[in-house]
C-alpha angles and dihedrals in degrees: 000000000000120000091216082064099039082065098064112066114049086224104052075054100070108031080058096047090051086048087058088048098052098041083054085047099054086036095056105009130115118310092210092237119123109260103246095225084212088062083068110054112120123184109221123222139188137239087287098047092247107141111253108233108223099251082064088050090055095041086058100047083055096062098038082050093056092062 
């Protein structure tokens, strides 16, 4: 099928543009494995690239929060 076709009926649009979404759902989608909540730790650093220790996270959340 030819895209230049797929454009000139409403309806070929869409079926084509749920095709691209599903094809992006099943691409990038669930694996169906359980996430490892150790897997998604990230260790946040500042400007400098020194890691931040978490009394200074918090610190920080305080004072965003204050806002």
């Amino acid at each position: 099928m030819r895209t230049s076709s797929v454009f000139k009926s409403r309806w070929m649009a869409l079926l084509w543009a749920a095709g691209i979404i599903w094809f992006a759902y099943d691409f990038v989608g669930p694996s169906g494995e359980p996430a490892n909540a150790d897997d998604n730790q990230v260790q946040i650093t500042d400007a400098s690239g020194t890691p931040v220790s978490p009394d200074e996270a918090k610190k920080l959340a305080e004072a965003v929060k204050g806002l």
